[in-house]
Legacy VTK file of the C-alpha trace (Angstrom):
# vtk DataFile Version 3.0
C-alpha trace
ASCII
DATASET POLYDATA
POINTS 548 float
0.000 0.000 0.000
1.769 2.944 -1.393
0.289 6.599 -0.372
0.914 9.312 -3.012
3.762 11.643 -2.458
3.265 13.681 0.645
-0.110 13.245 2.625
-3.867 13.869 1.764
-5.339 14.909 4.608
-9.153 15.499 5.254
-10.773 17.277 8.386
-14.200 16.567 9.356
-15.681 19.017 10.998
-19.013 19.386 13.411
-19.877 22.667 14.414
-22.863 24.343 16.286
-24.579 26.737 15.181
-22.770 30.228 15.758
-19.442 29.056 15.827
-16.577 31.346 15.294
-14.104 30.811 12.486
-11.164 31.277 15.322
-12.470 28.274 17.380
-12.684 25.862 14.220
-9.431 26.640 13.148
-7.888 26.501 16.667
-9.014 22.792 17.535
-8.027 22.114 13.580
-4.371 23.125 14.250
-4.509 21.665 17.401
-5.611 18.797 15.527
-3.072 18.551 13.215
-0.205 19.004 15.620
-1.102 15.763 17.197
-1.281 14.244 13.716
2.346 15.614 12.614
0.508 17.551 9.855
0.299 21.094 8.862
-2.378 22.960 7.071
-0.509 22.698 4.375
-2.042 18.941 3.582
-5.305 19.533 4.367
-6.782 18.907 0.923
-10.428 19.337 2.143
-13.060 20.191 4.565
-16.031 17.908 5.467
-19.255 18.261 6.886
-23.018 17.800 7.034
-24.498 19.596 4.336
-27.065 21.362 6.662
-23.956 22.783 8.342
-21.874 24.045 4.858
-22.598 27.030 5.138
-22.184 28.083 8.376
-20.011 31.384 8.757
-17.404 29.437 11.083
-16.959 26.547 8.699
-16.905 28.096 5.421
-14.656 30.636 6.633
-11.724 28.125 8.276
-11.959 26.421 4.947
-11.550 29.787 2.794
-8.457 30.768 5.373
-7.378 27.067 4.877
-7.259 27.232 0.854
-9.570 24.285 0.974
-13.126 23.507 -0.701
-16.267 22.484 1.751
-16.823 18.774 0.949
-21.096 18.617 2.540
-22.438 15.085 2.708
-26.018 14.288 2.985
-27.442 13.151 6.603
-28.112 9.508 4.951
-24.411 9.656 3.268
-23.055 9.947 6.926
-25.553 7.916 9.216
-24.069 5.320 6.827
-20.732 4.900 7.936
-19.864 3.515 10.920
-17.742 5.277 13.461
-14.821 4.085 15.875
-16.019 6.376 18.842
-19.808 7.102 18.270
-22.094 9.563 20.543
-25.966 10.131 21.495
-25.902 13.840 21.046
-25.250 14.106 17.478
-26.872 11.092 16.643
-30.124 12.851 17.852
-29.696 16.117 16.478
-28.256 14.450 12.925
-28.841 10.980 12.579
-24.820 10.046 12.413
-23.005 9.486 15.696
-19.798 11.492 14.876
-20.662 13.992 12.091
-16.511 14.766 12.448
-15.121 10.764 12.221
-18.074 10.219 9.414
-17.597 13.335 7.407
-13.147 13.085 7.258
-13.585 9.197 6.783
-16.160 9.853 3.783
-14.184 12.786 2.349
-10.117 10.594 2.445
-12.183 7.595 0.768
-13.819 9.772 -2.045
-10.566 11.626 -2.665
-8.942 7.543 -2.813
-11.864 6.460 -4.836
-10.654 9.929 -7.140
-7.175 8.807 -7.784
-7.921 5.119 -8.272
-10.508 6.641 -11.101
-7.774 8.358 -12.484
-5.453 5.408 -12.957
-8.021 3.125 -14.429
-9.139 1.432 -11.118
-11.821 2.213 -8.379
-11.655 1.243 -5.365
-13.978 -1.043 -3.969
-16.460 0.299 -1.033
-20.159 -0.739 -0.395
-22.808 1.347 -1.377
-24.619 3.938 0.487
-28.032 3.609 1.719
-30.950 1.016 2.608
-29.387 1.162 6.232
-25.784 -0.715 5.599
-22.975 -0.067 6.802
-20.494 1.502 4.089
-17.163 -0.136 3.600
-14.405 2.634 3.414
-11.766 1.843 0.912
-8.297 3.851 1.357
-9.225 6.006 4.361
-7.064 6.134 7.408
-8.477 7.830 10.836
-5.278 9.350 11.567
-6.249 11.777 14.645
-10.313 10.559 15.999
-12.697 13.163 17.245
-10.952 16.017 19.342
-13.788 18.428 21.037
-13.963 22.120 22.057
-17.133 23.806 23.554
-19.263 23.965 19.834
-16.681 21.991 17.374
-15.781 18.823 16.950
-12.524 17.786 14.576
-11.547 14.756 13.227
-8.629 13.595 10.758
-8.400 11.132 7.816
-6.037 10.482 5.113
-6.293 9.367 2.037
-4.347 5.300 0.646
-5.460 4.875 -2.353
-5.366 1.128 -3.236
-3.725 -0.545 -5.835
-5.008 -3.549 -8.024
-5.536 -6.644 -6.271
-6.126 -4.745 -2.984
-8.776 -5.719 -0.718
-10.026 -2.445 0.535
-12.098 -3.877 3.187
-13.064 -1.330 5.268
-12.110 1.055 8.447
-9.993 -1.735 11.100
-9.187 -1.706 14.417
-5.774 -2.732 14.394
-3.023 -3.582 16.641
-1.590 -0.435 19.180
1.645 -0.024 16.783
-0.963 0.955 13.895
-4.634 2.508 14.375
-7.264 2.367 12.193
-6.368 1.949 8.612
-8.124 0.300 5.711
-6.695 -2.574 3.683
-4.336 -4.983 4.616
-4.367 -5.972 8.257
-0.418 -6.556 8.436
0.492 -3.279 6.302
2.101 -0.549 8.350
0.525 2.872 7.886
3.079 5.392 6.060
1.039 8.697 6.513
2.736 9.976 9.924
1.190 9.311 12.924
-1.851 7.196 13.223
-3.862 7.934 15.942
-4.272 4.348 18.764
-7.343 4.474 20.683
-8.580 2.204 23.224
-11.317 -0.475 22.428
-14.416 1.246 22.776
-16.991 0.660 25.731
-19.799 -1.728 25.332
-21.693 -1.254 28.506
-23.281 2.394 27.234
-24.663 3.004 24.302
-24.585 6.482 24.538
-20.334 7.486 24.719
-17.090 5.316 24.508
-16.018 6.017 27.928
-14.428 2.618 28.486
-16.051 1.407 31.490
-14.228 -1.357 32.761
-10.648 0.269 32.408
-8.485 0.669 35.346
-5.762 2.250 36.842
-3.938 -1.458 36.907
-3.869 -1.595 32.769
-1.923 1.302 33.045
0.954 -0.825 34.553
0.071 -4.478 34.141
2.789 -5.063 31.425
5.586 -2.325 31.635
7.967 -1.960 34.217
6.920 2.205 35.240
6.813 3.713 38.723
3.324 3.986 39.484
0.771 6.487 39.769
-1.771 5.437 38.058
-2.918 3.005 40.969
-4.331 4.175 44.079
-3.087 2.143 46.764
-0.826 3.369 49.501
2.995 2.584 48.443
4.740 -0.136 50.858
1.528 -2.068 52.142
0.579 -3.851 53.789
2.487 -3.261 56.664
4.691 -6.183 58.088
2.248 -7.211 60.834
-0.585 -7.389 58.722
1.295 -9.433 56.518
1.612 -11.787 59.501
-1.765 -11.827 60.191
-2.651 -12.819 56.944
0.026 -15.481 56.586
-0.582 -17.116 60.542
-4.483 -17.362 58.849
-3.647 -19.866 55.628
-2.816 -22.754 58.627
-7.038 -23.081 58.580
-7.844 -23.063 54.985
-9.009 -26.457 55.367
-12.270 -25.206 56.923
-14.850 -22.893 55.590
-14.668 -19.101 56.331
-16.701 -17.816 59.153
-17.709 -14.166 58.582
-19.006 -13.378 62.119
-15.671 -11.875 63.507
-14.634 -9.954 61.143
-18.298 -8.588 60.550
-18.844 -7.525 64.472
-15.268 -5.588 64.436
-16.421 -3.744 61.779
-19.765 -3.124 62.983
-17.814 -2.049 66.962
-15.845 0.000 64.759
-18.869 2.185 63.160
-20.910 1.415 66.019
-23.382 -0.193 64.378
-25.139 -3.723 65.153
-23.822 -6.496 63.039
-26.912 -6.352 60.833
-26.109 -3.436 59.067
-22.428 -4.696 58.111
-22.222 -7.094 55.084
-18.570 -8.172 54.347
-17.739 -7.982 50.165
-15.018 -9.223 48.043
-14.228 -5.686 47.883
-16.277 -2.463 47.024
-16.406 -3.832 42.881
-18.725 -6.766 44.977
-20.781 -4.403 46.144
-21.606 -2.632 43.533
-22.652 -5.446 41.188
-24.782 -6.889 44.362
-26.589 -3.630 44.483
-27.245 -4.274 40.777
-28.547 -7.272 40.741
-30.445 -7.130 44.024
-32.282 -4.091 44.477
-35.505 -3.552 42.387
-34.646 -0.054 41.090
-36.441 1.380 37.943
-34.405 5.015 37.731
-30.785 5.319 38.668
-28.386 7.596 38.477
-24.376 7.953 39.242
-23.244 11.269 39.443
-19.943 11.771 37.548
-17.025 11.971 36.841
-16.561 9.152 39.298
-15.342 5.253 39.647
-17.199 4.122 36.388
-17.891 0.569 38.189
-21.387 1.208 39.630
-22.425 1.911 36.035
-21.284 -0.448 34.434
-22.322 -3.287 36.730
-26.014 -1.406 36.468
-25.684 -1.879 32.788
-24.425 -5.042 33.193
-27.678 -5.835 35.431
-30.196 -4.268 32.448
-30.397 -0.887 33.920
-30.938 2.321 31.985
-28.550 4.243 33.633
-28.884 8.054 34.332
-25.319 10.413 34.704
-25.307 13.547 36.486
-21.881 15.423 35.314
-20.257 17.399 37.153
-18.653 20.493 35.797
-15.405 21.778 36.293
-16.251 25.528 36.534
-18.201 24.587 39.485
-15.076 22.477 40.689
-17.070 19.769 40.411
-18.790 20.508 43.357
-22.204 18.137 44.194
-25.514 20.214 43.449
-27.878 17.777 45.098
-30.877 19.992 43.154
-28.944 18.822 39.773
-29.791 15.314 40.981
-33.532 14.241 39.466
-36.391 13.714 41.878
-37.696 10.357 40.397
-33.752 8.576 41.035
-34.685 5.781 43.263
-30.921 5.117 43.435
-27.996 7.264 43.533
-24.350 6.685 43.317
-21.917 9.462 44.208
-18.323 8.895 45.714
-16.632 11.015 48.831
-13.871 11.704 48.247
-14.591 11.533 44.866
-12.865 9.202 42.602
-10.844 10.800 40.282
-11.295 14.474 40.994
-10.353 14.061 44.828
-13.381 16.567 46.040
-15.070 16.116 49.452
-18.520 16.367 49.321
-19.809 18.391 52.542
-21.609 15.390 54.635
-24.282 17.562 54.656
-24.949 17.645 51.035
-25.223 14.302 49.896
-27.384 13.459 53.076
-29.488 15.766 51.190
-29.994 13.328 48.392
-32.113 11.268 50.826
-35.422 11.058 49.822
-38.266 8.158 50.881
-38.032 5.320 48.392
-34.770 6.117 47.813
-31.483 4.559 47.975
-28.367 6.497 48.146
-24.855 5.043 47.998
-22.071 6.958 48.811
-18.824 5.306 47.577
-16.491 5.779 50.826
-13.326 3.870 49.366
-11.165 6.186 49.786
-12.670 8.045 53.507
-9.931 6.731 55.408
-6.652 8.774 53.434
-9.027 11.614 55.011
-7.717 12.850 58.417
-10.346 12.330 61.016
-12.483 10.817 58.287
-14.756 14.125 58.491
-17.657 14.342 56.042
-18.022 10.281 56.253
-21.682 8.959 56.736
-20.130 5.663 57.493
-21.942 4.760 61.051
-25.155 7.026 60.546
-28.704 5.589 60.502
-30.831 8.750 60.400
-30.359 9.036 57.003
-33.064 7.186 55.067
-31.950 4.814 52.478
-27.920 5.153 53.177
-25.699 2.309 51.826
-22.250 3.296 52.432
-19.325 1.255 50.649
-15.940 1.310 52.171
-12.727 -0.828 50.933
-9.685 -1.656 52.797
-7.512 -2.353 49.517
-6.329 1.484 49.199
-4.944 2.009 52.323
-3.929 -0.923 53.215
-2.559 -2.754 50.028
-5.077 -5.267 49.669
-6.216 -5.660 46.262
-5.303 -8.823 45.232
-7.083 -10.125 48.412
-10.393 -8.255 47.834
-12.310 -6.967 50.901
-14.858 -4.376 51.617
-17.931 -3.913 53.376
-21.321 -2.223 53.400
-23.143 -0.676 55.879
-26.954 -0.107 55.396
-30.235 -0.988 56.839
-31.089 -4.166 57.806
-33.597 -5.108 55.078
-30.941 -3.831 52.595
-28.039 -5.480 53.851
-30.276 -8.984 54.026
-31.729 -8.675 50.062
-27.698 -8.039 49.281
-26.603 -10.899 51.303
-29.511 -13.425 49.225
-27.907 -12.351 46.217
-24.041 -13.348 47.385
-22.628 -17.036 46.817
-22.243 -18.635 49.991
-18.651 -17.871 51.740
-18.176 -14.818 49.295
-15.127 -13.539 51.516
-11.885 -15.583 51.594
-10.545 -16.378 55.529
-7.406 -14.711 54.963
-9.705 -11.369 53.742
-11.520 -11.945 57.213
-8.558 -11.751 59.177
-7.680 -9.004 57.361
-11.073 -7.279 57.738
-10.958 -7.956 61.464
-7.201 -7.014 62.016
-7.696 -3.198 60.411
-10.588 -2.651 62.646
-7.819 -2.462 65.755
-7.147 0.786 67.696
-3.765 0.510 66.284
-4.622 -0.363 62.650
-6.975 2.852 63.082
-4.457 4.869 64.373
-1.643 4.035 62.020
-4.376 4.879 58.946
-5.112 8.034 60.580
-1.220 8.647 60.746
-1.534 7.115 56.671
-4.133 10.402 55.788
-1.863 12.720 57.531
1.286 11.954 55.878
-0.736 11.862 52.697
-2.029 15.612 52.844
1.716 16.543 53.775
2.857 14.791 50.219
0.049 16.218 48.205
0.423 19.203 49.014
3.763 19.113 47.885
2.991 17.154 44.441
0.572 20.219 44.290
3.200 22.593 44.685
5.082 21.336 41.849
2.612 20.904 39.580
1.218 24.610 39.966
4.941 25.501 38.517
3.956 24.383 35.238
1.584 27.515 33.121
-0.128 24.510 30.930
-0.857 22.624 34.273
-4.442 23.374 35.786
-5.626 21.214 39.136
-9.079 20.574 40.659
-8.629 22.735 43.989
-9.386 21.648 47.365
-7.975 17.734 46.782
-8.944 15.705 49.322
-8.056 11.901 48.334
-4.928 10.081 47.783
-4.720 11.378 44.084
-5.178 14.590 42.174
-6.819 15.485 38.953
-4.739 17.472 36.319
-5.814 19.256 33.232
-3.058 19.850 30.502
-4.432 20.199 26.790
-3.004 17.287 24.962
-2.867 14.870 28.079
-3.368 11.693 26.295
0.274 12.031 24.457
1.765 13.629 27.586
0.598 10.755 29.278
2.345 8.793 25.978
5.444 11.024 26.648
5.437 10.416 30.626
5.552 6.215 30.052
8.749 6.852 27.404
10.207 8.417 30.653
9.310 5.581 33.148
6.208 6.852 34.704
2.877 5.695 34.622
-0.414 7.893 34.772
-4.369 7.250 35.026
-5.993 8.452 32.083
-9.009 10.718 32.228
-10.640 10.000 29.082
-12.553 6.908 30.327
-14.428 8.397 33.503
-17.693 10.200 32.042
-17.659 14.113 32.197
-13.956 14.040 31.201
-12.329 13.701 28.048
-8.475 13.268 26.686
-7.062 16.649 28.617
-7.413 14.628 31.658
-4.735 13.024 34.138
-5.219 11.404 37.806
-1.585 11.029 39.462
-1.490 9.129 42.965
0.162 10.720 45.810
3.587 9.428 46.031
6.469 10.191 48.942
8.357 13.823 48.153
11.371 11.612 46.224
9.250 9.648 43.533
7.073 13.152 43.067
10.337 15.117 41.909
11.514 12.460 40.069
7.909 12.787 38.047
7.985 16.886 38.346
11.341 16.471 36.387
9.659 14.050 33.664
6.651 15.973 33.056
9.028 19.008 32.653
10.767 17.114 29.707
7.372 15.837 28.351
5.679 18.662 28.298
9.136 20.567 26.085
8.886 17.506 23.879
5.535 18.680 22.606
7.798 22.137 21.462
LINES 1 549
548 0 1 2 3 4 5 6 7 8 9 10 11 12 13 14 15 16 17 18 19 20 21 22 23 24 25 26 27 28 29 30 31 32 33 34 35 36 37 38 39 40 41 42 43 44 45 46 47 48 49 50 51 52 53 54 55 56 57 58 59 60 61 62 63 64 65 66 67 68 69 70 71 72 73 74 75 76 77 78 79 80 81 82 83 84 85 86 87 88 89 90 91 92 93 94 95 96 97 98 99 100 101 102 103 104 105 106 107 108 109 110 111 112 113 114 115 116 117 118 119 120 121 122 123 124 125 126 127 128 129 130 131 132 133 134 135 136 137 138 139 140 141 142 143 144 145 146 147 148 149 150 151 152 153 154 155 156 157 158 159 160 161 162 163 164 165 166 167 168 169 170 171 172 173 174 175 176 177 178 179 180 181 182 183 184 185 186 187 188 189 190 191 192 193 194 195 196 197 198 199 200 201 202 203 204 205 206 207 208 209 210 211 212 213 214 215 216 217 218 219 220 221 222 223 224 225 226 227 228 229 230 231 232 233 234 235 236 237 238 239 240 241 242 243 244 245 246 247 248 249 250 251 252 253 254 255 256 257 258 259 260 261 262 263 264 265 266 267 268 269 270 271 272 273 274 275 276 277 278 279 280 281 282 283 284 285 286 287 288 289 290 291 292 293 294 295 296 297 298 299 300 301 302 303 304 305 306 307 308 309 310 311 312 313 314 315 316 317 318 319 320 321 322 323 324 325 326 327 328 329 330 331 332 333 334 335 336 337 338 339 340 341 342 343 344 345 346 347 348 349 350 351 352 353 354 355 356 357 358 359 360 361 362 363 364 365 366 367 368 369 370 371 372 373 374 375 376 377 378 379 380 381 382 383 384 385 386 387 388 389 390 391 392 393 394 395 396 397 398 399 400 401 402 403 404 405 406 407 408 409 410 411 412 413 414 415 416 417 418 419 420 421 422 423 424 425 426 427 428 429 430 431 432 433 434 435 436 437 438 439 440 441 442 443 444 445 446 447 448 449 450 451 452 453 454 455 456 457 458 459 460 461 462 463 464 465 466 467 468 469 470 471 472 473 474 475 476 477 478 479 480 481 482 483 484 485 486 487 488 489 490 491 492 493 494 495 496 497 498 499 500 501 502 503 504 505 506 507 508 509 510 511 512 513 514 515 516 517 518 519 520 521 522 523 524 525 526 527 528 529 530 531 532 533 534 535 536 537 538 539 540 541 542 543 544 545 546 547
């Protein structure tokens, strides 16, 4: 597969209505950038046709050299997109006017030179509802958004005889999406890799069921991508755990480990159910409760909706904004939720919710969870509901695998009412909660477990505050204020290939991209002791003055 000399680029384009021509052509450079292009190889501009002639468009393409290339509604609907969403599908009947539009206009421009050397290249048909096969169109950058315009890049490969042009690929990480030959290396510079695209929502490709631990399963990088507490668990819990595999041979017995944790919250035992961790928990609630309307407010730990997905749901989001510091509005929450999901402190954007605020979620009929996996990095544990039972419908989920390094043990536990707590426990397999995880369980509950976790939060405000420090050196660096958690939340524009950049240099970071109410510009660092955090000050100084 031989490209013609120098690339053929083609931007797609979505705009709404009003849109300046400076905006366009600002997320079109920015565009290009990523892709190693310049406007210089833009060769068109594509769009819907209702949108052609809108001031904004036709002027970036005029300033660009470039003709408008408008496709029909039916022309775009047709092709199917690698990351597709519910808003433009309702207003225009394709799911990414921008990834439809520069995917249409590189294949026509193919389909052009293959004309013009006696061939054509061989794509379906529009229309009658299928699918159209792309032939010689490359998705070098996918959709990039600003506030009213969305930009995506394709290339044209035109195809020579004997080539199967068989459509738009997802192919291995080294390539992208390409069409033609599975094994053929892409020569225009730069294909864009994106991650496989979430199946639990039909409405975004926020991928779910990703994890900080992908970010490091396979490469050897210091981690912050993972929010456990570095050197855990501590020696004598270790002990603990390792004195407990001498009675494997009989089956686990819960009731210890569930009456420390209800002395420790001061609860009676009936409102504690032990979990194989908080990701348990969520899927029980899931499965168990008989909810018709609920909600997760976001951007938060993407598990509770995708086990409600999982469990048939129709899942409601509530996103958070970031001019409002993503700050809980319980008003913004909608008065026919009969179950609501929101995290303190908030997983990723490390905001404390006020106590006071989400109690105000309660409402008869109810259920509200409030995701407490991370409570204990917060000194004193202040704004924790954990151990109240005057707030109707409360299920609180706590973990101990943060703090104390337990995640490949898995244990958690939720406190609710009775009732609740009994329809949850129905829907578990019997001895859900290994004996070593009990011991566990029942060993953190200790006065001195409690008091070296306290000691844990302290020492972790102390070391954020100083990752915070360093980070508000760096002009393209913006942070959610008032972090709370074990982790902050970064903004940098072009944080999926700093993130790229940062893994060259050893270090791993959470993306953003995948939690709902963010998008690529997004990073989550964990808080790491002062040494590791200039070590990763220094790297993000040289990735950020790779980008020039």
């Amino acid at each position: 597969m031989v490209p013609d000399p120098g690339p053929s680029a083609h931007l797609g384009v979505g705009a709404r209505p009003g849109a300046l021509v400076d905006e366009v052509l600002a997320l079109v450079d920015a565009v290009l950038r990523e892709a190693g292009l310049t406007r210089a190889d833009v060769r068109s501009l594509a769009t819907l046709d209702a949108r052609a002639a809108e001031p904004g468009l036709a002027g970036a393409a005029a300033l660009l050299g470039v003709p408008v290339r408008a496709f029909a509604a039916g022309e775009l609907a047709a092709v199917s997109v690698p990351h597709p969403s519910a808003l433009p599908l309702a207003a225009t009947g394709t799911a990414s006017v921008a990834e439809a539009a520069a995917l249409l206009a590189a294949s026509a421009a193919a389909s052009d030179a293959e004309s013009d050397g006696g061939t054509r290249a061989r794509g379906g048909a529009v229309g009658g509802g299928v699918r159209r096969a792309l032939g010689g169109a490359v998705l070098l950058v996918p959709k990039r958004k600003s506030r009213r315009v969305t930009c995506a890049l394709a290339a044209s490969v035109p195809f020579r005889p004997n080539e199967d042009a068989s459509g738009v690929r997802l192919l291995p990480l080294a390539h992208g999406y390409i069409a033609g030959e599975p094994g053929s290396p892409p020569t225009i510079p730069t294909p864009h890799t994106t991650a496989a695209m979430d199946m639990h929502t039909h409405t975004d490709a926020h991928d779910l069921r990703h994890h900080g631990d992908a970010e490091v399963r396979d490469d050897k990088l210091i981690d912050l991508a993972v929010n456990v507490r570095t050197n855990t668990p501590p020696d004598w819990l270790r002990e603990r755990i390792a004195d407990s595999l001498t009675g494997l041979a009989a089956y686990p017995d819960g009731r210890a480990a569930r009456a420390a944790v209800a002395e420790r919250h001061d609860l009676p035992s009936n409102r504690v159910l032990l979990t194989a961790g908080a990701a348990e928990a969520f899927v029980l609630l899931a499965r168990a409760l008989p909810v018709r309307r609920p909600v997760v407010v976001h951007p938060q730990f993407t598990e509770p909706e995708a086990a409600l997905r999982d469990a048939g749901h129709d899942v409601g989001r509530v996103l958070l904004r970031e001019e409002d510091g993503f700050r809980l509005d319980p008003a913004a929450v909608s008065e026919d939720a009969d179950l609501v999901v929101v995290g303190n402190p908030t997983n990723p954007t490390s905001v404390l919710h006020p106590a006071a605020s989400i109690a105000a979620l309660a409402r008869p009929g109810r259920i509200l969870v409030v995701d407490e996996a991370f409570m204990d990095a917060v000194p004193c544990e202040r704004e924790s509901l954990a151990g109240r039972t005057d707030v109707p419908g409360l299920v609180v989920l706590r973990s101990l695998t943060k703090t104390w390094g337990l995640a490949g043990l898995r244990i958690g536990y939720v406190l609710a009412e009775p009732d609740t707590v009994a329809a949850l426990e129905r829907a578990q397999p019997l001895w859900p909660v290994s004996t070593p995880a009990l011991v566990a369980a029942e060993a953190c509950m200790s006065r001195v477990a409690l008091a070296e976790a306290e000691h844990a939060a302290h020492r972790i405000g102390v070391e954020r505050a100083h990752l915070l420090a360093g980070l508000a050196e760096f002009d393209e660096v913006r942070t959610v204020e008032g972090s709370e958690g074990p982790f902050v939340l970064l903004r940098i524009d072009g944080a999926d290939v700093v993130r790229e950049r940062l893994r060259s240099l050893g270090f791993a970071a959470r993306r953003g991209d995948t939690f709902p109410g963010l998008d690529r510009n997004w990073l989550r660092l964990a808080v790491r002791d002062r040494a590791t955090t200039n070590r990763f000050l220094q790297a993000l100084d040289q990735a950020l003055l790779m980008g020039g």
